[in-house]
C-alpha positions in Angstrom: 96.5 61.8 118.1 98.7 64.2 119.7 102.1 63.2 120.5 104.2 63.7 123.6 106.6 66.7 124.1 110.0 66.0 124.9 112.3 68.4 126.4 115.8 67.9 125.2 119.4 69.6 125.4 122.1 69.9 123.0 125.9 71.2 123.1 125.9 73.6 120.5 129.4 75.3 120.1 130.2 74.8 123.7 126.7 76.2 125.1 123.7 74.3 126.0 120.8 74.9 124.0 117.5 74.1 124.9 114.6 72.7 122.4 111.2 71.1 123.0 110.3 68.2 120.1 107.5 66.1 119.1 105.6 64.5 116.3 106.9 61.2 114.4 110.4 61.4 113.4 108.9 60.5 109.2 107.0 63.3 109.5 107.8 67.1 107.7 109.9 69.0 110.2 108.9 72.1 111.6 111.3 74.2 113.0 109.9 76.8 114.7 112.2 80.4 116.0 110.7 82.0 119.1 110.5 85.6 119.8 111.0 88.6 121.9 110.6 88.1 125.0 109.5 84.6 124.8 111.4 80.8 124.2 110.0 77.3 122.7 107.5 77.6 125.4 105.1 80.3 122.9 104.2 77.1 120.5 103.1 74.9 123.3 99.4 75.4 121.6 101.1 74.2 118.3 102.5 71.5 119.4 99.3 70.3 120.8 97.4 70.7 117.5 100.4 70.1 114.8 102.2 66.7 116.6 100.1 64.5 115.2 101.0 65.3 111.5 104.6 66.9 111.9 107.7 66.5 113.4 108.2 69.7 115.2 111.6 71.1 116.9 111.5 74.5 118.7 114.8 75.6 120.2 115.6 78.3 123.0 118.1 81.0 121.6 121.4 81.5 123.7 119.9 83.4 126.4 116.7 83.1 126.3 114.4 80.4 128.2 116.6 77.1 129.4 119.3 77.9 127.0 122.8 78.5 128.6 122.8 83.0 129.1 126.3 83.4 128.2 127.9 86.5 129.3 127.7 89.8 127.4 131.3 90.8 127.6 132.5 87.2 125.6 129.4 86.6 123.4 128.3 88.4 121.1 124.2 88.4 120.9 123.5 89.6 117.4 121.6 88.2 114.8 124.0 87.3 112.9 125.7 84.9 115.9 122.1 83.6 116.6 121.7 82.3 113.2 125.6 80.7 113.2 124.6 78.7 116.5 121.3 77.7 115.1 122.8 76.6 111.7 125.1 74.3 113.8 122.1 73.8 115.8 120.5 71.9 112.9 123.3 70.2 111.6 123.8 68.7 114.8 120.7 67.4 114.4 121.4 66.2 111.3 118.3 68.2 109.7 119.0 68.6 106.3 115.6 69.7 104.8 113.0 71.4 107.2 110.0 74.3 107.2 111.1 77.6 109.2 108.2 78.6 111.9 109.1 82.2 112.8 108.2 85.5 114.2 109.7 88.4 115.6 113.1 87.6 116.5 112.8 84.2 114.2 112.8 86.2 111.4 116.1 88.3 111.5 117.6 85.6 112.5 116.3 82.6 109.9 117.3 86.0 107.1 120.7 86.2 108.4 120.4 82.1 107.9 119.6 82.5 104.5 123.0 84.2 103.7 125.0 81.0 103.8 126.8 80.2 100.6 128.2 76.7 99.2 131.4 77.3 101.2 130.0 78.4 104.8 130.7 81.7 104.2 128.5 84.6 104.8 128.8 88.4 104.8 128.7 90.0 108.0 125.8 92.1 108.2 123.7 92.2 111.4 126.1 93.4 114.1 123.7 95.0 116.4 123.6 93.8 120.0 120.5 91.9 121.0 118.5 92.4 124.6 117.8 89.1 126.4 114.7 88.3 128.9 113.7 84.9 130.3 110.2 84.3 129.5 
């Protein structure tokens, strides 16, 4: 039986942040990274087939789909700030255990995830500026 898709927003370091969810909140979590030039909306067909048996979460980056598109000259779009907004993305979710879903984009930015230590720190590493398109 496939569950309904809700369309939710979240304040996420002062921006608004976009992210389609669906499937029963006991279920494994899915989260699922988008990417270039795309948004949540490229695992519609997922959701459709997977909502039944997981709980999935698929996010808009800053930028990108119904996500706030901050402005270039005071945010910096790298990888590196991507994965910082979707680790506090998470918590604020309170996910603390959950299967990464990604492609293109998903994966420098879930890598750039990966970094984080004990302490919150993380070496800075991916500093390169990223393009943006709504899709």
């Amino acid at each position: 039986m496939q569950h309904p898709t809700f369309y939710r927003t979240m304040r996420v370091d002062g921006f608004s942040i976009f992210y389609r969810e669906a499937g029963p909140k006991d279920a494994p979590i899915l989260l699922l990274l988008h990417g270039l030039p795309s948004s949540s909306r490229m695992f519609e067909q997922l959701f459709a087939r997977l909502s039944d048996r997981y709980h999935l979460i698929a996010p808009d980056y800053p930028g990108f789909g119904h996500s706030d598109w901050p402005d270039p000259k005071g945010f910096a779009y790298t990888f590196d700030h991507i994965a910082e907004i979707m680790t506090h993305f998470t918590e604020g979710l309170g996910l603390a255990r959950y299967i990464l879903y990604m492609q293109d984009y998903g994966v420098p930015s879930a890598f750039e995830w990966s970094w984080h230590t004990p302490s919150g720190l993380r070496p800075s590493s991916c500093k390169t500026p990223l393009p943006t398109m709504r899709a």
